[in-house]
N, C-alpha and C positions, 0 to 999 in steps of 0.2 A: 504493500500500500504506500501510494506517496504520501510527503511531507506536506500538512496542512497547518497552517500561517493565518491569526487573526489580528488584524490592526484598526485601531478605531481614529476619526480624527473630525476637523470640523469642515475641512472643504478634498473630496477625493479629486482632483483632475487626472482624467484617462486622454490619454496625449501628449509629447514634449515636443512639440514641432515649437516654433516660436510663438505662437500664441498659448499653447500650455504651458511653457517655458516661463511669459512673463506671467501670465495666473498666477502661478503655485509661486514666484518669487512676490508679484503684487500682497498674494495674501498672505504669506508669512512675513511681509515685514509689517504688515499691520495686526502679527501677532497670532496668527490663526497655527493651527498643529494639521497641516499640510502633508496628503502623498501625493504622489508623482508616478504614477505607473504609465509605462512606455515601455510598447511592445521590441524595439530596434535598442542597439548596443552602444548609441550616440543618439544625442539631444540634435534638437533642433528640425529635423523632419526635412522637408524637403531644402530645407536650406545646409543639411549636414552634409559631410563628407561623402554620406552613400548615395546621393542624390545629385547636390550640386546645382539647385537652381538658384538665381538671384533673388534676392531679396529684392524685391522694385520699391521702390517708394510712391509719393504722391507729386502729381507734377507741379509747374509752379514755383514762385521765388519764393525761396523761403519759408518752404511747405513741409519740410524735414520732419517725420516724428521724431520726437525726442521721448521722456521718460524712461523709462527700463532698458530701448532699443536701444538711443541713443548713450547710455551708458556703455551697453555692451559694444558698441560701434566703437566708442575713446576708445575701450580696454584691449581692441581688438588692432586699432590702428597703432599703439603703444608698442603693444605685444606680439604683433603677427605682422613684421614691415616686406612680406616677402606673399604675402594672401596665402599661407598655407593651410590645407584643408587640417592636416593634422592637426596644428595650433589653433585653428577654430574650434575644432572640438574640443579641447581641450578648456578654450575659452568657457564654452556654453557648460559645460561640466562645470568649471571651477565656480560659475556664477549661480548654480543651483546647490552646489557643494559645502560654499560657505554661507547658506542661512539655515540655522538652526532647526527652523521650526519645520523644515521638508523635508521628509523620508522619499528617498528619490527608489523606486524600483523601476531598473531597466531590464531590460530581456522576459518582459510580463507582459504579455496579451491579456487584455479583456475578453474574455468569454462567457461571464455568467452574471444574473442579478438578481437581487429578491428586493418585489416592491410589497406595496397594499393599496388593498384599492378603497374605494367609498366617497363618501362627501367631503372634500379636502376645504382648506379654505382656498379664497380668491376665485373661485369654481372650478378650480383641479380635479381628477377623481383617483389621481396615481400619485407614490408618494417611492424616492426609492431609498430604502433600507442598505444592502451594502450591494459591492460588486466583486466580481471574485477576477483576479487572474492566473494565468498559466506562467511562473517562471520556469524557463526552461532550462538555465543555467543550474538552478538551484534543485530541479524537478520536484518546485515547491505550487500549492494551491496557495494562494496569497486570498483573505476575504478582505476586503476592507471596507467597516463601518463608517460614516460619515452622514451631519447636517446635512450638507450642500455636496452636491457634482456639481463638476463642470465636464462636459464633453466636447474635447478639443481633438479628436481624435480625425478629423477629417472626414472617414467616411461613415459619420456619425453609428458609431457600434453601439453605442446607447439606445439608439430608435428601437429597432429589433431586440433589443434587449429586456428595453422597459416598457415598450408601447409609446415612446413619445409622439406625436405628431409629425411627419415629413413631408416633403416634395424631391420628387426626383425627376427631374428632364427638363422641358423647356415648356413655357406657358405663351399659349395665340397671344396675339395682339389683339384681340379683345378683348381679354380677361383685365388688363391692368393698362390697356391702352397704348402700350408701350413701341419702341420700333422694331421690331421685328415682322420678317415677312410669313411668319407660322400664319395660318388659318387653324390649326385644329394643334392644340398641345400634344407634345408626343414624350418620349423616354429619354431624347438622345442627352449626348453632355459634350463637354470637351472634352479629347484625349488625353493620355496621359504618354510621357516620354522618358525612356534613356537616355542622357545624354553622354558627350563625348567629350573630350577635354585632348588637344595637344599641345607638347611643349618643340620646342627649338633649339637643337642642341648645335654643337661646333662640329660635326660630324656628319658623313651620309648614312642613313638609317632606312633598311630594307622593312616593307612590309606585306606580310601573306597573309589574302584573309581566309577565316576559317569556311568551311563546308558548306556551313547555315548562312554564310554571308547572302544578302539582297544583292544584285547585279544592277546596277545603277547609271544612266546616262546627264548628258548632260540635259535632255527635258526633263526629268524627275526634278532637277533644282530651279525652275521656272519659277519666280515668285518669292524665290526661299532665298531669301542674303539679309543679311543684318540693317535697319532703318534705311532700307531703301527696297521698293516694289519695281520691279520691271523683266520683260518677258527673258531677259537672258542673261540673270541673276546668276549667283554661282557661290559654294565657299568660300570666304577669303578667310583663314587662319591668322592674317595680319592683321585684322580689322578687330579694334577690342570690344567691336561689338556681338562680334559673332561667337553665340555663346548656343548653337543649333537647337532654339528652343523648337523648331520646327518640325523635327523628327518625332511625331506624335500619331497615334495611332487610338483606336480603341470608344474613340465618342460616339459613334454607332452601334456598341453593340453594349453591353453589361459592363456598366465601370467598375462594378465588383468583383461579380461572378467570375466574367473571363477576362482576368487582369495576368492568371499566371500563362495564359494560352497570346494572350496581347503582348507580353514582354518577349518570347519568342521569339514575337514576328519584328519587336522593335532591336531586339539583338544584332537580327538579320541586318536591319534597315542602318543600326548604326556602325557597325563593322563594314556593311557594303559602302555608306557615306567616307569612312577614313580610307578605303581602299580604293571609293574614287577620287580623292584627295593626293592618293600618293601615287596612284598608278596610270591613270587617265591620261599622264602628259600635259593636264592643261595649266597646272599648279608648282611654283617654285616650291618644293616639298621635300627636296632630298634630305634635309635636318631634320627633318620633324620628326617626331615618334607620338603613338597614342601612349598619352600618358595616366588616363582612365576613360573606362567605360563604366556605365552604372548598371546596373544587375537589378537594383529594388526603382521601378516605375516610378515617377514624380505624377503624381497627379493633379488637375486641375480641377475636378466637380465630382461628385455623386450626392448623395442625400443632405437637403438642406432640410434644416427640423424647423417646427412651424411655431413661433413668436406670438406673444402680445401684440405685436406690430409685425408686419411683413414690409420690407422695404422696397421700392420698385424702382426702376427707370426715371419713372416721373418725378419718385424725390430728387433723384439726382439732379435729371437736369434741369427742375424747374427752379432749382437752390433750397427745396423746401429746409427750411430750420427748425429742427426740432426742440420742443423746451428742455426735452428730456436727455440732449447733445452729450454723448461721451465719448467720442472719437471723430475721426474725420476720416476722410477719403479723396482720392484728389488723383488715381491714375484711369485713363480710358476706358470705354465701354471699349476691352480687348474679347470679343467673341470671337471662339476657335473654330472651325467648321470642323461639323463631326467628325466625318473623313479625314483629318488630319491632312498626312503627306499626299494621300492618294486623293486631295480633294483640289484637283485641277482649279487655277486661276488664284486669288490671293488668298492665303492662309488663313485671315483673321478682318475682323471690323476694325476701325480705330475711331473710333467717336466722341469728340473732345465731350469733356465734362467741368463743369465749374470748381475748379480746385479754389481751394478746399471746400467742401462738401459734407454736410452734417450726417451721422450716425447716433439713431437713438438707440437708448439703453432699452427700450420694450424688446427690442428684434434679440438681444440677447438673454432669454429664459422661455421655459416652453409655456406653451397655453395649457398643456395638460397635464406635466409634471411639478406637482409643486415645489419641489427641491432640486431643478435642476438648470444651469445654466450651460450656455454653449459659447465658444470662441474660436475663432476661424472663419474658415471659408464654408461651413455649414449653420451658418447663422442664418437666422427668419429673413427671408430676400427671395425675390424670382431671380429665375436664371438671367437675366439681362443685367438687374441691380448687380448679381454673382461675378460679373463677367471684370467688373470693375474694383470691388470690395476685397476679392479675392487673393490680392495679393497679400507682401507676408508680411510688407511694415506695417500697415493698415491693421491685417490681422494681429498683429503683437499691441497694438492700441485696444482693440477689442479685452486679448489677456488680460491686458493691465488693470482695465476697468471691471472686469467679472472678479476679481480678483480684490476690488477695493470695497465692492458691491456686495461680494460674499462677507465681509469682515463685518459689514455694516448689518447683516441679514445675522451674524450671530451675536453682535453687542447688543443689538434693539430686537433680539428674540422674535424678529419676523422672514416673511420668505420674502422669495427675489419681488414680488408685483408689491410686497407690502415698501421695500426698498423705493419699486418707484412714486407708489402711494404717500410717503411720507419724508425720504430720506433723499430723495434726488437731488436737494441742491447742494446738501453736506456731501454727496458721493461726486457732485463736481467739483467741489472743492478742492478734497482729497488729491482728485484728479489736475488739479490744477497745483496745487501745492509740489504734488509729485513731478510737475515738471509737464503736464502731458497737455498740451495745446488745446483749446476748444474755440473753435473760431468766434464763435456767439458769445463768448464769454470773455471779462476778465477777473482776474484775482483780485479779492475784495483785500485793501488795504484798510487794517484799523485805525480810530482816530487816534491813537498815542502817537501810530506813527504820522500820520499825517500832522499834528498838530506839534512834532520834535522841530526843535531847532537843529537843520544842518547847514552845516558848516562848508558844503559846498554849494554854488548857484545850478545847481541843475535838480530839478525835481522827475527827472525821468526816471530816475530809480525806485523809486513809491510810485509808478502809476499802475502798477500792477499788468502792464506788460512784458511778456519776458520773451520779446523776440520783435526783431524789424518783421512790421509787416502792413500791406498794401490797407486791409481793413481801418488798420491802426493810424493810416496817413505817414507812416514812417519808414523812412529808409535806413540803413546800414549805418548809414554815418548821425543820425538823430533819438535812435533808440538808445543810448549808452550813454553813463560817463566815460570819458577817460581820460582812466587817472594815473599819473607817475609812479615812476617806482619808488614804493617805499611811502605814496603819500597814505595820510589818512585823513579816512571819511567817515564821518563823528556825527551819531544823534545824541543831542542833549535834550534830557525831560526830566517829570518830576521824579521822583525816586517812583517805579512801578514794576511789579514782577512779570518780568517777558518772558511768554511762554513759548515763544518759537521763534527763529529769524530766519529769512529767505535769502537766498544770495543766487543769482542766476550769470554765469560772465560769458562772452562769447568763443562757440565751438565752429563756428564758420559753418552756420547751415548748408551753405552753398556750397565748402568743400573747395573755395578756389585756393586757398592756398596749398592743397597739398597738388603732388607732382603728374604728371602724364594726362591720356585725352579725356573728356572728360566723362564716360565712362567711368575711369578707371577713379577716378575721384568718386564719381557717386556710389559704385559700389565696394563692399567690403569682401567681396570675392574675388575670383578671376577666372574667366574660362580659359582661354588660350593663354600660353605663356611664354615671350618673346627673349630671345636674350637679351635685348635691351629693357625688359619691362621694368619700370620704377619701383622702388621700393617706397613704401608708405611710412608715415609719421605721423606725431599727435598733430592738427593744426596749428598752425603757426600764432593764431590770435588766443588761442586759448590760457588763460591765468594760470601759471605751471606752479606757484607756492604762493600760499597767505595766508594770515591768521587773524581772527575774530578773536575781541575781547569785550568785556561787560566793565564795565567803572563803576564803584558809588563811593561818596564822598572820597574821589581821588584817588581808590582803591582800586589797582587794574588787575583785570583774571584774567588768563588766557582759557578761550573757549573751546576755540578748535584752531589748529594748527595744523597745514596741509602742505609738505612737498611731495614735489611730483605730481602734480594734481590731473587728474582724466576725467572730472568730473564736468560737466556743464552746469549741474546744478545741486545747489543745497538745501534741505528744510529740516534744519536742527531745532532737537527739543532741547529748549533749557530750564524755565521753571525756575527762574531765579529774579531776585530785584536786584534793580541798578537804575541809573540814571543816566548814564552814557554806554554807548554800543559804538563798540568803533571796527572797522574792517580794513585793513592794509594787504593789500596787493603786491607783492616785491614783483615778479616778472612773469613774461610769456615765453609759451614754449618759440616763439622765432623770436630774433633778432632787436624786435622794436623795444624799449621802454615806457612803451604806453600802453596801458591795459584795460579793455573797454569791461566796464564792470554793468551789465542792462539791467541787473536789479541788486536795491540791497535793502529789504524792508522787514518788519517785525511784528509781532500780536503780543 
């Protein structure tokens, strides 16, 4: 008989892709006793090592998520000057590693649940009890008791599990108005893909493809080349943008079912893709070697579970604003054609959408689970809304916020809908405090601080924005102090006990000061790898040491003290009285001695 394992805790998330990822870190630092069950051997899902897709962001200046991501992005560009998949992993590990309150089990499938059913509140009628998984390393039953799930699992295992409510495929443009040319809703999705990765070495490097390889011309690549559409498109390995998300199969037929019979055929497609690359004669190739193939399928769609709110198209791109706003969005209506590779003419839609773009917290919790929340690309949305949401910076906002949402569902002993029934504006708060953008929003500054004597002429630092942006009427050069090295920036007030101070300095949303195209700046991976490729660094604007101190009557503390610093932003608790708060900036990590500090406010 196998080994059977019971854990009990207050929020279970099944999934580590980056949106489970930032969950289970959102809710444990707001104290929750957090697992983490993930069925793969590395964090981060399709953005890991086995996979290897990019992380897209939202478009737009200065649209960057920040909170949890943006942390892991410094830690990443500090740490990892070379994009290696290893040391990503390694990253995404160490950032689930060191908080306490999360028992991390990986190499654990979800496979099993026990709910109850009846008259729930909110008019739920399913409630679920624990979940069980398979670790296989262990060849242990793991159950784990838990408040709250979250199911961030992608192809929502929870649905079938517990009964929650879903949608799977594509909905007419009737049903929600939307642009799409369906008449009649059907099953399909977008595909899912292998992808390919080569590097460039100093040498000529032979290659053979195997058996199963696809045979491949140059009309098969019609279409298919990196930000650019035209009939006689083609690989380029030197272009940093060509990252073959195009090699995609399987949105026709069962995105679950026949996923292992679909990777097969993408095997084929991608080993025949590197071999028409090196062998075809039409590509400067003799350096290159495949320096991976992925094996575990990157997927873009299957069951989206059904919300308080379903989100559509029309929110998108009507700008709708939601009151209940906990994230934003801001890349493309990217719709894949089922047929993937085999779907002659262009790949995909590209249909601008108003960045940034509101995300309500309803879409995230079931209508008919009353303890359960979702994060990811399986969140309450029709497939059109999907097509755009679905990516992973986006989706890692979503984490953040199920994760701050759960914390709140077990201080105030209510479920996720009593959250939005009661607690939304403290959960945007939260959200905002943590760093996390909401376009409709700013950060409520208190009147101690507004009504402090400072000591420098600029009041941009209390206005409770914490980033240049177009809403805001500010640009780059008007959103910040900036202050010298070594100066200090001083409130004076009556003697009162400050319970928190915020400091936010600039990470160069925009990524221009770090090196090469810019690609390679915006993202934190790399597909192809050139011998001349750049190596990365913390940006150049970002505040690399300083220290915060509290005064009273003349008496200075040291609060916090930070070299090396990778952080963009701070929200320290301190619960102490003083009468002056002072904040000194020594340098950045480039060159300048001037350090734009965009927020430095208090409660």
């Amino acid at each position: 008989m196998l080994l059977k394992k019971k854990l009990e805790c207050d929020l279970c998330v099944v999934g580590g892709g980056m949106a489970g990822l930032c969950a289970a870190i959102s809710a444990a630092r707001e104290g929750l006793r957090v697992v983490l069950m993930h069925e793969r051997p590395v964090l981060g899902g399709n953005a890991s090592s086995e996979i290897r897709m990019w992380i897209s962001h939202s478009k737009g200046e200065n649209n960057r998520e920040t909170g949890i991501l943006e942390e892991i992005y410094l830690e990443s560009l500090y740490r990892n000057p070379t994009k290696s998949y290893a040391v990503w992993d390694t990253i995404l590990y160490d950032f689930v590693r060191r908080e306490k309150n999360i028992t991390l089990l990986l190499n654990c499938t979800c496979m099993d649940a026990k709910t109850e059913k009846g008259e729930l509140s909110d008019g739920r009628d399913t409630k679920i009890k624990s979940v069980t998984g398979y670790q296989m390393t262990t060849q242990s039953f793991i159950e784990v008791e838990a408040s709250f799930f979250c199911d961030s699992s992608g192809d929502s295992i929870l649905a079938p599990l517990t009964g929650a409510e879903f949608r799977l495929g594509r909905e007419s443009r009737f049903e929600f108005g939307e642009d799409t040319e369906l008449t009649r809703p059907d099953e399909m999705t977008m595909g899912m893909s292998c992808l390919i990765q080569g590097r460039e070495t100093g040498r000529e490097i032979k290659y053979t493809a195997p058996e199963c390889s696809t045979k491949l011309t140059e009309k098969d690549f019609e279409n298919r080349a990196p930000d650019k559409i035209c009939e006689n498109s083609a690989p380029d390995i030197y272009d940093p943008a060509e990252n073959f998300w195009y090699l995609e199969l399987g949105g026709d037929r069962d995105s679950i079912g026949d996923t292992e019979e679909v990777r097969d055929e993408l095997i084929g497609l991608a080993t025949g893709t590197w071999d028409y690359i090196k062998n075809s004669g039409r590509f400067k190739s003799e350096n290159w070697e495949l320096d991976f193939l992925g094996f575990l399928p990157g997927k873009r769609e299957s069951r989206r579970m059904c919300g308080e709110y379903m989100i559509t198209q029309r929110d998108i791109a009507d700008g709708h604003v939601f009151e209940d706003e906990v994230a934003f969005g801001g890349w493309p209506i990217d719709d894949h054609y089922p047929g993937g590779f085999y779907h002659r003419g262009v790949p995909n839609t590209d249909i601008h959408t108003p960045a940034p773009y509101s995300i309500p917290y309803r879409a995230l919790y079931s209508k008919n689970v009353e303890n359960l929340f979702f994060a990811g690309r399986n969140i309450s949305m029709t497939h059109m809304a999907m097509s755009s949401i679905r990516v992973m910076a986006t989706c890692s906002l979503l984490g953040e916020a199920v994760g701050k949402a759960a914390a709140l569902a077990v201080s105030r002993n209510t479920t996720p809908h009593g959250v939005y029934l009661k607690h939304i504006e403290l959960l945007q708060e939260k959200l905002m405090d943590g760093d996390c953008f909401l376009p409709s929003k700013r950060r409520s500054i208190s009147d101690i601080c507004k009504n402090a004597s400072l000591n420098i002429n600029c009041d941009t630092i209390r206005n409770g924005e914490d980033r240049a942006h177009e809403i805001y009427g500010t640009s780059d050069k008007n959103c910040a102090y900036v202050a010298a090295s070594g100066e200090e920036i001083c409130y004076s007030f009556k003697e009162q006990t400050v319970s928190s101070v915020h400091i936010v300095f600039d990470s160069d949303l925009m990524r221009k000061t770090l090196p090469g195209h810019p690609v390679e700046q915006r993202h934190i991976s790399r597909a192809n790898t050139l011998l001349d490729s750049p190596q990365m660094y913390v940006p150049k604007t970002l505040c690399k040491e300083f220290t915060l101190y509290g005064e009273l009557g003349g008496k200075r503390v040291e609060l916090l003290k930070v070299l090396k610093n990778r952080k963009r932003a701070y929200h320290i608790s301190v619960n102490k009285t003083f009468d002056k708060l002072i904040l000194v900036p020594q340098n950045t990590w480039g060159e300048s001695t001037d350090i734009a500090v965009v927020s430095f406010d208090f409660k």
